[in-house]
N, CA, C and O atoms as a GROMACS GRO file, in nm:
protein
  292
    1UNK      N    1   0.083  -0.118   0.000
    1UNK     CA    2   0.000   0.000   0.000
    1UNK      C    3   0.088   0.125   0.000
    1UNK      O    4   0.187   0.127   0.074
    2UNK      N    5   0.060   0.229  -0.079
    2UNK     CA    6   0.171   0.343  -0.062
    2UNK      C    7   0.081   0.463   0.062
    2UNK      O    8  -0.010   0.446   0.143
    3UNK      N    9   0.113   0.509   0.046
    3UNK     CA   10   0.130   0.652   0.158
    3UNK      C   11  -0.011   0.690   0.121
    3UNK      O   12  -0.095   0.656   0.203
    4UNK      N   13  -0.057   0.759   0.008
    4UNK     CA   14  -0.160   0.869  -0.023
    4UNK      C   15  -0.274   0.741   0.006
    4UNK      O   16  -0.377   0.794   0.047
    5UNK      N   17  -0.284   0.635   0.002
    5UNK     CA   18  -0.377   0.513   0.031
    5UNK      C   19  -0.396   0.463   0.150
    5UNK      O   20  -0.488   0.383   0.155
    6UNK      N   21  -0.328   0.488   0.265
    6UNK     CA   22  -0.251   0.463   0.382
    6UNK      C   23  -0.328   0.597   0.445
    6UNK      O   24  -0.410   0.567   0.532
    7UNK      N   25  -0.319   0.724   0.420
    7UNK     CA   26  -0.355   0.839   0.463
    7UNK      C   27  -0.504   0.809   0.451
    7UNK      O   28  -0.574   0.814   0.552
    8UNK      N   29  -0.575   0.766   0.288
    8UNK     CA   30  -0.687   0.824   0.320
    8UNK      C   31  -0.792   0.752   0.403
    8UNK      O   32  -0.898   0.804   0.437
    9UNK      N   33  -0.746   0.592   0.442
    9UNK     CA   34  -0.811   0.553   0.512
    9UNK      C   35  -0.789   0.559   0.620
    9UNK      O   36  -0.869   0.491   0.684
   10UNK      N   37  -0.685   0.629   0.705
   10UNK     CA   38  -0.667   0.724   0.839
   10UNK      C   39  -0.794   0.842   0.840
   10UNK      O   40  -0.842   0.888   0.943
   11UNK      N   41  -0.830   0.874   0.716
   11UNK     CA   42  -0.891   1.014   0.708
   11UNK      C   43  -1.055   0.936   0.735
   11UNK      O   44  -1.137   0.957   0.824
   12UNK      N   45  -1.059   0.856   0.637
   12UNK     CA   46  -1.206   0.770   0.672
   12UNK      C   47  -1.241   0.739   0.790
   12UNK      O   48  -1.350   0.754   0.844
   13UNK      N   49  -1.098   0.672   0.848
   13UNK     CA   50  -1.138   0.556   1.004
   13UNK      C   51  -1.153   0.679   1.090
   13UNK      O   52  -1.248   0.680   1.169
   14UNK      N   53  -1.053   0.809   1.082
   14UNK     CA   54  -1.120   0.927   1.198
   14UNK      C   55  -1.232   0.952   1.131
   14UNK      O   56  -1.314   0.922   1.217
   15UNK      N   57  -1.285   0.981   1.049
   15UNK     CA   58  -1.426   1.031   1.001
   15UNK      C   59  -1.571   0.904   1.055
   15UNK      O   60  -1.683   0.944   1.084
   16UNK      N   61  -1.540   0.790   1.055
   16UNK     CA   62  -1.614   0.686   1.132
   16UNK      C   63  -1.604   0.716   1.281
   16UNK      O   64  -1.706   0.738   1.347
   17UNK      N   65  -1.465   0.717   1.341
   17UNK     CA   66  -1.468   0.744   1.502
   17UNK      C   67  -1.550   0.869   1.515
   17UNK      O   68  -1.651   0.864   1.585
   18UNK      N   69  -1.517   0.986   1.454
   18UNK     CA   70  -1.595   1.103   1.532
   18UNK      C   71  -1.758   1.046   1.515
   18UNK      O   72  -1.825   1.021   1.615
   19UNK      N   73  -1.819   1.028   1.362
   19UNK     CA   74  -1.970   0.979   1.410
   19UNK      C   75  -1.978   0.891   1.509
   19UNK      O   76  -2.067   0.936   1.581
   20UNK      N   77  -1.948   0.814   1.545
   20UNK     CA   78  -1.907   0.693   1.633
   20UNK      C   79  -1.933   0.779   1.717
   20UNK      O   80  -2.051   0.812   1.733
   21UNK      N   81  -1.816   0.846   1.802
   21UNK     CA   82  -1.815   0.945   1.920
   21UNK      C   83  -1.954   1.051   1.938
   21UNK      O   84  -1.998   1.073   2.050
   22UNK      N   85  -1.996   1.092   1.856
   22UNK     CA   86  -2.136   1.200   1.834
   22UNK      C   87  -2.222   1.056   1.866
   22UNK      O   88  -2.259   1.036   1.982
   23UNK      N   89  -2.244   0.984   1.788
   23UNK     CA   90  -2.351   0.883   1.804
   23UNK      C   91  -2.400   0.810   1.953
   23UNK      O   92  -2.512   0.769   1.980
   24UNK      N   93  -2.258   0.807   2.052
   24UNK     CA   94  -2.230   0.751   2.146
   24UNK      C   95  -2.305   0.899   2.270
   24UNK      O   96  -2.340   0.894   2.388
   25UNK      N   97  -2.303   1.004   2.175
   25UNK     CA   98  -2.288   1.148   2.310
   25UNK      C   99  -2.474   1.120   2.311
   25UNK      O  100  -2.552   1.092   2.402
   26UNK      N  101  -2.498   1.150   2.127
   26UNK     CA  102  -2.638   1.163   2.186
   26UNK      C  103  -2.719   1.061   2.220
   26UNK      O  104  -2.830   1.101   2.255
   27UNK      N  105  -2.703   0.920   2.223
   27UNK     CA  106  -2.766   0.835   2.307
   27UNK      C  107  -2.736   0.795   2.430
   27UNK      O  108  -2.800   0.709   2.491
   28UNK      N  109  -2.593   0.882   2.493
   28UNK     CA  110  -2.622   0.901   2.617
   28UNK      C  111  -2.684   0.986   2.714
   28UNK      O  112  -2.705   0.963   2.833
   29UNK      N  113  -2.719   1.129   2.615
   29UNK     CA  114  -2.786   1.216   2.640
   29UNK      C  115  -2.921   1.142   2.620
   29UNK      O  116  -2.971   1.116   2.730
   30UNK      N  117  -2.978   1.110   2.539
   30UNK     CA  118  -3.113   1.001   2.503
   30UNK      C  119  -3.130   0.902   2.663
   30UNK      O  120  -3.233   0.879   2.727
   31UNK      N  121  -3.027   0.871   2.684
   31UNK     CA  122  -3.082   0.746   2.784
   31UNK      C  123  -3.100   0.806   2.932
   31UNK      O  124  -3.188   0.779   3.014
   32UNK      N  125  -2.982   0.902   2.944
   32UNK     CA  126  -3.038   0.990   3.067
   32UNK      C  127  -3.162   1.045   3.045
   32UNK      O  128  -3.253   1.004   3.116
   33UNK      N  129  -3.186   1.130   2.960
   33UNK     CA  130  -3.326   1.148   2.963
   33UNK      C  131  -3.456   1.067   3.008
   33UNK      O  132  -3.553   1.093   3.080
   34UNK      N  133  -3.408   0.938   2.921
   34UNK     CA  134  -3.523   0.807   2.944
   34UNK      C  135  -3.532   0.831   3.092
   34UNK      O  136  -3.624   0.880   3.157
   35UNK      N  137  -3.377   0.769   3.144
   35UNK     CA  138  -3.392   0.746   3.323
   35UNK      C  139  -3.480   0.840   3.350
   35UNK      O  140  -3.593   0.800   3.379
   36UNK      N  141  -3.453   1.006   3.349
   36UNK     CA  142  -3.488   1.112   3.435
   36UNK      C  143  -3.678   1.041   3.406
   36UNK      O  144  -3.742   0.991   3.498
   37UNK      N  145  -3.740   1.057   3.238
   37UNK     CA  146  -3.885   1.056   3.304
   37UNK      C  147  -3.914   0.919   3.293
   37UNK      O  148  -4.019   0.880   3.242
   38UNK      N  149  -3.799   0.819   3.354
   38UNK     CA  150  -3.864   0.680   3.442
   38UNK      C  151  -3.868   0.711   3.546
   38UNK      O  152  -3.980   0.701   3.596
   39UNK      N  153  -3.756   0.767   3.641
   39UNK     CA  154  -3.798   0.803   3.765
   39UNK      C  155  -3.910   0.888   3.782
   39UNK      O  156  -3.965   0.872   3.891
   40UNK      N  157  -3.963   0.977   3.705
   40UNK     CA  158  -4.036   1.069   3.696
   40UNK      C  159  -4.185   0.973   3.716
   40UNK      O  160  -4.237   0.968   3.827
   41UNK      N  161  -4.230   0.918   3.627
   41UNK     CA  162  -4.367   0.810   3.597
   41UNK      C  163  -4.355   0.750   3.694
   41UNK      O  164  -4.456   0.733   3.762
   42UNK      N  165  -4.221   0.692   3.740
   42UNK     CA  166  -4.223   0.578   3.901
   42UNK      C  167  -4.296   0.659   4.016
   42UNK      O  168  -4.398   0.618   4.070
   43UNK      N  169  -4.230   0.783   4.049
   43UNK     CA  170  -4.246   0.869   4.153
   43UNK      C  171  -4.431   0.904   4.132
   43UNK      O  172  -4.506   0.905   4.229
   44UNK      N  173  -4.477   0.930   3.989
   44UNK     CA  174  -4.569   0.990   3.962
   44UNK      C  175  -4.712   0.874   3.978
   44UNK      O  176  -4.827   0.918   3.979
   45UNK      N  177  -4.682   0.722   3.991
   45UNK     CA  178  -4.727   0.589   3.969
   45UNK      C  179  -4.719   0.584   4.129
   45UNK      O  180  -4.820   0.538   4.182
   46UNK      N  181  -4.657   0.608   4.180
   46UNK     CA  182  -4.653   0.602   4.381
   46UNK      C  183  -4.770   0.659   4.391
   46UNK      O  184  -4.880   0.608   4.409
   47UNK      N  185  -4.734   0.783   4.377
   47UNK     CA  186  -4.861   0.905   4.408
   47UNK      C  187  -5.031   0.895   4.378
   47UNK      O  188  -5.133   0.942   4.428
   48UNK      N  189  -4.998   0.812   4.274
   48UNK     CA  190  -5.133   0.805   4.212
   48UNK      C  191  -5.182   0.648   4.335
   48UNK      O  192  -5.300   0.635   4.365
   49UNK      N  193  -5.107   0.576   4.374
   49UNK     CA  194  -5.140   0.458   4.409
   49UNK      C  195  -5.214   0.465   4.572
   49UNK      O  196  -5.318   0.425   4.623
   50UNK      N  197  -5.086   0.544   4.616
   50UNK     CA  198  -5.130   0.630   4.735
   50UNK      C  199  -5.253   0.690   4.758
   50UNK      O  200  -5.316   0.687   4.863
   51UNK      N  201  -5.295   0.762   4.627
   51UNK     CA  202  -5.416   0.873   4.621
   51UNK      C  203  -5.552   0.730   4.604
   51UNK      O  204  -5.651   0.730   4.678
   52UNK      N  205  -5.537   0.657   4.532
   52UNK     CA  206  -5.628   0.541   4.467
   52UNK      C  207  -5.668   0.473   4.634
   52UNK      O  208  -5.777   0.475   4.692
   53UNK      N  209  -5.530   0.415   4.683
   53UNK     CA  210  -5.550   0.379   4.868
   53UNK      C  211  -5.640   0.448   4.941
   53UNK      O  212  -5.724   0.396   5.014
   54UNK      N  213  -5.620   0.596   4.922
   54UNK     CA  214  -5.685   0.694   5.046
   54UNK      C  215  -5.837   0.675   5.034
   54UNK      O  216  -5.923   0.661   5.121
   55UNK      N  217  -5.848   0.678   4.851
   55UNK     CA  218  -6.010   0.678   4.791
   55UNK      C  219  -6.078   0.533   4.857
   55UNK      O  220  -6.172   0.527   4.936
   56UNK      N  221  -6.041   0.480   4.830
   56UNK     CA  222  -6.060   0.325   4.881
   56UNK      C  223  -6.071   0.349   4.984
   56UNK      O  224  -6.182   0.399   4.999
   57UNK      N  225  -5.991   0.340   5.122
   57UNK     CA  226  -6.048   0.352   5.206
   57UNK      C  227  -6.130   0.444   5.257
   57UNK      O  228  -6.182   0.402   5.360
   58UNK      N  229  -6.175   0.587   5.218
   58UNK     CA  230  -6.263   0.686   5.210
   58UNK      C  231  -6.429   0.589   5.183
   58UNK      O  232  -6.534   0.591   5.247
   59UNK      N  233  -6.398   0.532   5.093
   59UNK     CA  234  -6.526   0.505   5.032
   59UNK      C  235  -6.563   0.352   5.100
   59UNK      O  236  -6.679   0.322   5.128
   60UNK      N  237  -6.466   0.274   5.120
   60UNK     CA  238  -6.525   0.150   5.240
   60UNK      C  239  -6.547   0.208   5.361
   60UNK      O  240  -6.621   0.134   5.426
   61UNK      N  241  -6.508   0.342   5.443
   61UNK     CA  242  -6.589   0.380   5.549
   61UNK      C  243  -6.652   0.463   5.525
   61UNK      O  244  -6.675   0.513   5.635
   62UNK      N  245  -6.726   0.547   5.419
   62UNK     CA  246  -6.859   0.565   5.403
   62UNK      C  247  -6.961   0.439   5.410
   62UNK      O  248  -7.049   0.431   5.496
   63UNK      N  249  -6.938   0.344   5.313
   63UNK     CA  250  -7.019   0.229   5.315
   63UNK      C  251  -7.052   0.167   5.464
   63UNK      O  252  -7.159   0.126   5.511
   64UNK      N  253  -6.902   0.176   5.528
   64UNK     CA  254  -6.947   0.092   5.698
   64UNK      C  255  -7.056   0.209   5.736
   64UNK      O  256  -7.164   0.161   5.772
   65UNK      N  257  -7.053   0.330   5.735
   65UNK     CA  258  -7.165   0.424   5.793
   65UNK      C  259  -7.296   0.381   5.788
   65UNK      O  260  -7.377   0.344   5.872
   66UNK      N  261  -7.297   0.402   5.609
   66UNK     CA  262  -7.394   0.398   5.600
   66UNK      C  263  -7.498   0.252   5.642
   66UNK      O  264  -7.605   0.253   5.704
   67UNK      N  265  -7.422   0.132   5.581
   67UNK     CA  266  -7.472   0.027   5.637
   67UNK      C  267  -7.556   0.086   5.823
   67UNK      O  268  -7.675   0.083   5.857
   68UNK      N  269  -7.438   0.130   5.900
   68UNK     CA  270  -7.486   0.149   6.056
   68UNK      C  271  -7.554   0.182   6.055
   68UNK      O  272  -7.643   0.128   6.121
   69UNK      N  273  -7.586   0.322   5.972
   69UNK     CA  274  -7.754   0.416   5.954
   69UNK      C  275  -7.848   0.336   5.916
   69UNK      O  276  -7.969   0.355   5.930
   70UNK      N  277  -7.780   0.214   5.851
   70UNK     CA  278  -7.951   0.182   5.752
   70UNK      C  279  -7.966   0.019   5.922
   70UNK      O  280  -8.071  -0.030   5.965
   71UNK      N  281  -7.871  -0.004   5.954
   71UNK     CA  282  -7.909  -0.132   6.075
   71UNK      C  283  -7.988   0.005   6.180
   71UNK      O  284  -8.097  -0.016   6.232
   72UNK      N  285  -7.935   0.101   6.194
   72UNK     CA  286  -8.044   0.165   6.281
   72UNK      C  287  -8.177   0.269   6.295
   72UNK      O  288  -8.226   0.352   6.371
   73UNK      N  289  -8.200   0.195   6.149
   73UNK     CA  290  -8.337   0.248   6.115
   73UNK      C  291  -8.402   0.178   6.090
   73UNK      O  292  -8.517   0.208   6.060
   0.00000   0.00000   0.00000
C-alpha cells in the first residue's frame, strides 16, 4: 500500500470514530433522559397509588356508615 492510500483511510477511520463518538454522546444524552422521566412516571405511579388507597379507604368507610344508619333504622 503506498502513503496517499494509507492516509486516506486514516482520514475515513477518523471520520467513522468522530460519528461513532457523536452517536455515542447523543444516546447518552437520550438514555439519561429516558432514566430522568422513568424516575419521573415511578415517583408519579406512587402518588397516584397512594391517592387510589386513600379513595378506597374513604369510600369503604362511608359504606361501613352507612350500612350502621340503615341497621339503625
Amino acid at each position: 500500500m503506498d502513503q496517499p492510500d494509507v492516509i486516506a483511510q486514516l482520514h475515513r477511520l477518523t471520520s467513522r470514530v468522530e460519528t461513532l463518538i457523536e452517536r455515542v454522546r447523543v444516546l447518552s444524552d437520550e438514555n439519561r433522559s429516558l432514566r430522568q422521566q422513568q424516575e419521573h412516571i415511578v415517583g408519579e405511579r406512587a402518588q397516584l397509588l397512594s391517592k387510589n388507597e386513600q379513595a378506597r379507604s374513604r369510600v369503604e368507610a362511608m359504606i361501613a356508615r352507612l350500612k350502621s344508619l340503615e341497621q339503625h333504622t
